[in-house]
C-alpha positions as CSV (number, residue, x, y, z in Angstrom):
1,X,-75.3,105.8,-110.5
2,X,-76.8,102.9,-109.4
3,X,-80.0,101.5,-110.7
4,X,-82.5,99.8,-109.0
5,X,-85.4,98.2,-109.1
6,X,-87.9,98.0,-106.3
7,X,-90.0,94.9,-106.8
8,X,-93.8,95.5,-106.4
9,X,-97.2,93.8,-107.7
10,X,-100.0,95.0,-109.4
11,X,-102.7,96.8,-107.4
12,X,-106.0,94.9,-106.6
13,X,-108.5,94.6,-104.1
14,X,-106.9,92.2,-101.9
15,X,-103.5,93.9,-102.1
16,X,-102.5,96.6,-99.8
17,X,-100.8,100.0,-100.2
18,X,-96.8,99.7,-100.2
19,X,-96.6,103.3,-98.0
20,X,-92.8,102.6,-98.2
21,X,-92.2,102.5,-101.9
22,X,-92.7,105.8,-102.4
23,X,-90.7,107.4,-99.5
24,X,-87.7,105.0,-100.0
25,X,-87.4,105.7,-103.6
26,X,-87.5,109.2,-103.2
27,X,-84.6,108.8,-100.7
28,X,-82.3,106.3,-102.9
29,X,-83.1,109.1,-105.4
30,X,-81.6,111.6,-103.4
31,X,-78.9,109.9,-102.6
32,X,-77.7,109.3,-106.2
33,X,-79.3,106.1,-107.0
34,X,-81.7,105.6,-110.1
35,X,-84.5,103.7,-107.8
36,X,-88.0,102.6,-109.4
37,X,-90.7,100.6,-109.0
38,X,-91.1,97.3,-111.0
39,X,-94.0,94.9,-111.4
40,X,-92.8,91.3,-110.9
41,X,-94.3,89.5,-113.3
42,X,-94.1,92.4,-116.1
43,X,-92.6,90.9,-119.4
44,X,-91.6,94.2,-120.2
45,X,-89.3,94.6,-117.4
46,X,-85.4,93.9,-118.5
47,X,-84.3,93.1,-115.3
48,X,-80.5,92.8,-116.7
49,X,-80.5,96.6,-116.6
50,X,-80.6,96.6,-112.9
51,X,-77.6,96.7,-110.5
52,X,-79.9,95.3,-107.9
53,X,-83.6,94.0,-107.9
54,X,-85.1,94.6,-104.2
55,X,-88.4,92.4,-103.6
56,X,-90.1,94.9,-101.6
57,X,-94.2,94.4,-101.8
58,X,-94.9,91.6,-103.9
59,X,-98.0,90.9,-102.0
60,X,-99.7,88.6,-104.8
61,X,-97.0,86.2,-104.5
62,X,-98.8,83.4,-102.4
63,X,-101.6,83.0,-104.9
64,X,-99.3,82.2,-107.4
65,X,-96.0,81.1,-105.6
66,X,-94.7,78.5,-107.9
67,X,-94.6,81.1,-110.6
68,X,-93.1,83.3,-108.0
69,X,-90.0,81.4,-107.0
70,X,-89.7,80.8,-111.0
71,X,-89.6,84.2,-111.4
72,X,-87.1,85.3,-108.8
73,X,-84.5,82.0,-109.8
74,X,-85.1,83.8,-113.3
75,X,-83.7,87.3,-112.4
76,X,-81.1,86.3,-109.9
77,X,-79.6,84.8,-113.3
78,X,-79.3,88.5,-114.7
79,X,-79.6,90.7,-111.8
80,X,-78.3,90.8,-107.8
81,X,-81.8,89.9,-106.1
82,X,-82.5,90.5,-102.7
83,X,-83.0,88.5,-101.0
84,X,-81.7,85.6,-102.8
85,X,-83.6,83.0,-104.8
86,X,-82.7,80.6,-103.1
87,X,-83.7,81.6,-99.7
88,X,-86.9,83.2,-101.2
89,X,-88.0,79.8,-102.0
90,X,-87.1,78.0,-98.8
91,X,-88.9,81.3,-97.0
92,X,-92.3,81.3,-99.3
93,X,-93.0,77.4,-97.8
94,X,-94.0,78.0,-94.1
95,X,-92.6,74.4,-93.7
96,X,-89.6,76.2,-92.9
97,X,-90.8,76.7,-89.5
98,X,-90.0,72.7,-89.5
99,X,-86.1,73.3,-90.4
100,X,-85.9,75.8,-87.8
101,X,-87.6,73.4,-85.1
102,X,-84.7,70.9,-85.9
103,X,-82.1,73.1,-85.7
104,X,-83.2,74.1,-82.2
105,X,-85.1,77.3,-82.8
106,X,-88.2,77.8,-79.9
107,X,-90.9,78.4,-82.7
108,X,-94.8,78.0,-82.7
109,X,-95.7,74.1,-82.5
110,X,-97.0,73.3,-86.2
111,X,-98.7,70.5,-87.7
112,X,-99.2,69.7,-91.3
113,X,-101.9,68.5,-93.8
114,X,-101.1,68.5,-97.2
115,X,-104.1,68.0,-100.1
116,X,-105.5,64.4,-99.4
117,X,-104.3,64.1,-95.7
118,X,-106.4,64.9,-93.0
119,X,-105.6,67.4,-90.6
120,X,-104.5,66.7,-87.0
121,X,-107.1,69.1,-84.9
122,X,-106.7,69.8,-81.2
123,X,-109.7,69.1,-78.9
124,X,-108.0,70.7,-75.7
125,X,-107.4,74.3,-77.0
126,X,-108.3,77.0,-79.6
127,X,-106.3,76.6,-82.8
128,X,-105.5,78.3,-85.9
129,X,-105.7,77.0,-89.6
130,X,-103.7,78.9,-91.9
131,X,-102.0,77.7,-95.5
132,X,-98.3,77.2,-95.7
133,X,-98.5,80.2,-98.5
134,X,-99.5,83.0,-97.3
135,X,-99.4,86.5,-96.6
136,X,-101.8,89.1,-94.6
137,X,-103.6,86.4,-92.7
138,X,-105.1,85.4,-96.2
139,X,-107.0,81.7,-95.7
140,X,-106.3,82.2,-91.8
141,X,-108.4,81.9,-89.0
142,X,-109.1,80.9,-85.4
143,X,-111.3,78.2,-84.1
144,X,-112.2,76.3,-80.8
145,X,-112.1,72.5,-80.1
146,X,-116.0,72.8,-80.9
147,X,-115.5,74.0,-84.3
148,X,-113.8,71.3,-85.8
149,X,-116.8,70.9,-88.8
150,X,-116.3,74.9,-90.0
151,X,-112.0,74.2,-89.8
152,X,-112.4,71.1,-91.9
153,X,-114.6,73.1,-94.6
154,X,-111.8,75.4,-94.6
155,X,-108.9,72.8,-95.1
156,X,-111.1,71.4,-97.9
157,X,-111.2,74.5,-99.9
158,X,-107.4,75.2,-99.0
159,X,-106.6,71.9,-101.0
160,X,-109.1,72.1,-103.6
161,X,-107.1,75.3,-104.7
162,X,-103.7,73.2,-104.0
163,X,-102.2,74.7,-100.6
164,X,-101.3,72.6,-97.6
165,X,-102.6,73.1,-94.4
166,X,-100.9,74.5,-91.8
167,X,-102.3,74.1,-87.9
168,X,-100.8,75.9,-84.8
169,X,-102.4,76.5,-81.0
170,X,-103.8,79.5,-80.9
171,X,-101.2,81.7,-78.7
172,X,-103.0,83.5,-76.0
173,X,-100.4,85.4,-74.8
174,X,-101.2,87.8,-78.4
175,X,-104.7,89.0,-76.8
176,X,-102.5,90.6,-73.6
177,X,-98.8,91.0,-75.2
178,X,-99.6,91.3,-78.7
179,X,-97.1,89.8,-81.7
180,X,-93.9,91.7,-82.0
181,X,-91.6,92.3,-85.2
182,X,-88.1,92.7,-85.2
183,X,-86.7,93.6,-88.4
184,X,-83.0,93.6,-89.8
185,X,-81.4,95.2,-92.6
186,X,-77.9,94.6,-93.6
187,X,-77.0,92.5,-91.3
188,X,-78.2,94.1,-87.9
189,X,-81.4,95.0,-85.9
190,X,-83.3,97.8,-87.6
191,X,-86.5,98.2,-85.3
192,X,-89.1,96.7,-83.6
193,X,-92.7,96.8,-83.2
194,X,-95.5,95.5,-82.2
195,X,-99.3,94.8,-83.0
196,X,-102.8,93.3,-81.4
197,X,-103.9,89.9,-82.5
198,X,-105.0,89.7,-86.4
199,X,-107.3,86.9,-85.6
200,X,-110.4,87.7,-83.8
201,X,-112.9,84.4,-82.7
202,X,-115.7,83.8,-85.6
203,X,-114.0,85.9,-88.0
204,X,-114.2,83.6,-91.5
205,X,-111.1,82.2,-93.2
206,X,-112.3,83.9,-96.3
207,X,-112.8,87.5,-94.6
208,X,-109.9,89.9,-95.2
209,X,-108.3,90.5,-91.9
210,X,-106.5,93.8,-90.9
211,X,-102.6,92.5,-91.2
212,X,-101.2,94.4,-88.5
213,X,-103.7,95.9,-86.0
214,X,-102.9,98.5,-83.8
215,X,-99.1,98.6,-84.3
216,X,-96.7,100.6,-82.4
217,X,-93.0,100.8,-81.8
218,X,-91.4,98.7,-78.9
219,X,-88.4,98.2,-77.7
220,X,-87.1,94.2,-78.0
221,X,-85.9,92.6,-75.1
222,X,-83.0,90.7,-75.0
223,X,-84.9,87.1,-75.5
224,X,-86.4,88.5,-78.4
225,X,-83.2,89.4,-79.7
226,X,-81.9,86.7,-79.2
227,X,-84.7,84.2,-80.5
228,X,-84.8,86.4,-83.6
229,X,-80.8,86.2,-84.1
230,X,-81.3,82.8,-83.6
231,X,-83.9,82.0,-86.1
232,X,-81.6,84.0,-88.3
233,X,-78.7,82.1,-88.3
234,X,-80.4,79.1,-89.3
235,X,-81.3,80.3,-92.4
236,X,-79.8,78.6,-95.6
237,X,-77.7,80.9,-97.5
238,X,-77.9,83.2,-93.8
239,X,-74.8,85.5,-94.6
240,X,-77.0,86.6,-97.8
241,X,-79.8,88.0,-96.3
242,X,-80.2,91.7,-97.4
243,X,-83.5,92.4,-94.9
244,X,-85.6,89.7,-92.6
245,X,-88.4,90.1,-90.3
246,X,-89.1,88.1,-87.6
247,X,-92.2,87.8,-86.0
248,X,-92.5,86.5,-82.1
249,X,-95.0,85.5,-79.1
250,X,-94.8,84.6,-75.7
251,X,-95.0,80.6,-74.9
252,X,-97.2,79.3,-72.3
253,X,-93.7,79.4,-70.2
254,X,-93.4,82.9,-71.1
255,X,-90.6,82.5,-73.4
256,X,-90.4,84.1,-76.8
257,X,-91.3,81.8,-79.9
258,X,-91.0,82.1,-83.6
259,X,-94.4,82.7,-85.2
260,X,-93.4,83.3,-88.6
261,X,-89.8,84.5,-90.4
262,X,-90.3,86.6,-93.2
263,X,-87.5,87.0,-95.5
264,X,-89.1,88.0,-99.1
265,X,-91.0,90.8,-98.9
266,X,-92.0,92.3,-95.2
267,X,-93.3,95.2,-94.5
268,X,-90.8,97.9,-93.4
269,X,-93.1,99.9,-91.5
270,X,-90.3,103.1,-92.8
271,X,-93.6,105.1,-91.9
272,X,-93.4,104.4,-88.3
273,X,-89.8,104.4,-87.7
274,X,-88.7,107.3,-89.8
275,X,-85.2,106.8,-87.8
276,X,-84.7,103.7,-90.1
277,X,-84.7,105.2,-93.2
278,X,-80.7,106.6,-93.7
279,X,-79.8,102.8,-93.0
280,X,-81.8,101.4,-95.1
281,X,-80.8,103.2,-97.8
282,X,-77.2,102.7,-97.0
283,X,-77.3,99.2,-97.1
284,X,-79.2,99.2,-100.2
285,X,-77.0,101.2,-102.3
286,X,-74.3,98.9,-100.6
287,X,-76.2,96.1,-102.2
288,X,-76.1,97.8,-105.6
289,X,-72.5,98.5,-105.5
């Protein structure tokens, strides 16, 4: 009987409800697995005991992701983690997006301001200011070349609190063709979705935002496949990956890009493709074994 641990945080106001957890611990259960939830950063968690330590909503990891990646090089010394160490701490840096850009990969153009540099900010289109840690469109939001005073306030508290800036046109195709998710697990495409744009105009950078609004199942075509499999395969340490999510929009030339890859803990969305679950669980318990 395997034993597992499925890694979690603590609840709090800014952390959302993990509606997977429950339903995919029941089912590792019933397939023979000893499956429970576990609170990262618990001292009192002996992670040794575990056949395999799943990062599944650790959604208070970019507040504290120094501590984070120390933490998950910490139990992939006594434990299988999944994913790796290694590629959770290339994947918790949104420089990534960077590696992926030289290795070819169409993704989102980015810019960078680290504390003390000034950020780069467009005059020609909207644009959106986000930190390069960062989950649930948490210290995000979207501005017009007009608004350059309110985005600077914003890049100002980002590095007071120690986060580099992150700055990206603002996509329009996401107000008509939304933001879609394609999600792997054990090596091949799982399911897709798609949501509405997260960032509405005048909404503050400080506001919590509704992560994924008005999301539905869709069916990938086969650009999007193969952008996602491309951003995939340039993934340090790629043949490791366990699960990845990768989240794509439509260029000005119409052409999938990569917005964001998320490879330490995505949201399964189990609830909305119950399909999914049997393989999820299979590749799990293959993970375990």
């Amino acid at each position: 009987m395997p034993r597992i641990a499925l890694v979690t945080c603590r609840p709090g106001p800014q952390i959302s409800v993990d509606r997977d957890l429950p339903v995919l611990a029941k089912a590792l259960e019933a397939a023979g697995a000893e499956a429970s939830a576990e609170i990262w950063d618990d001292e009192d968690v002996d992670w040794a005991s575990f056949d395999l330590a799943l990062i599944r909503s650790t959604w208070d990891y970019s507040w504290r992701a120094g501590e984070f990646t120390a933490w998950a090089e910490e139990c992939g010394k006594l434990t299988r983690l999944a994913n790796p160490a290694a590629v959770v701490r290339w994947n918790t840096d949104k420089r990534y997006l960077g590696d992926l850009a030289a290795a070819g990969v169409p993704v989102v153009p980015t810019r960078y301001a680290a504390p003390g540099e000034v950020p780069d900010l467009p005059d020609a289109h909207e644009y959106v200011v986000k930190p390069t840690s960062g989950a649930g469109a948490r210290f995000a939001a979207r501005y017009t070349p007009d608004e350059h005073a309110t985005a600077l306030r914003q890049v100002e508290r980002m590095h007071a609190e120690g986060f580099t800036a992150m700055v990206q046109p603002y996509m329009s195709s996401i107000d008509t063709a939304g933001e879609r998710a394609l999600q792997f697990f054990g090596g091949r495409l799982l399911h897709a979705s798609r949501k509405g744009a997260v960032l509405t105009p005048g909404t503050p950078y400080d506001e919590r935002k509704v992560a994924h609004p008005g999301l539905e199942p869709w069916s990938p075509t086969p650009a999007e496949r193969a952008g996602a499999e491309s951003a995939l395969a340039a993934v340090p340490d790629a043949p490791e990956l366990l699960y990845a999510r990768v989240d794509l929009v439509d260029g000005e030339d119409g052409r999938p890009r990569v917005m964001e890859l998320e490879l330490v803990e995505p949201n399964l969305f189990l609830w909305l493709h119950e399909r999914s679950l049997p393989r999820v669980v299979e590749a799990v318990l293959a993970a375990a074994r």
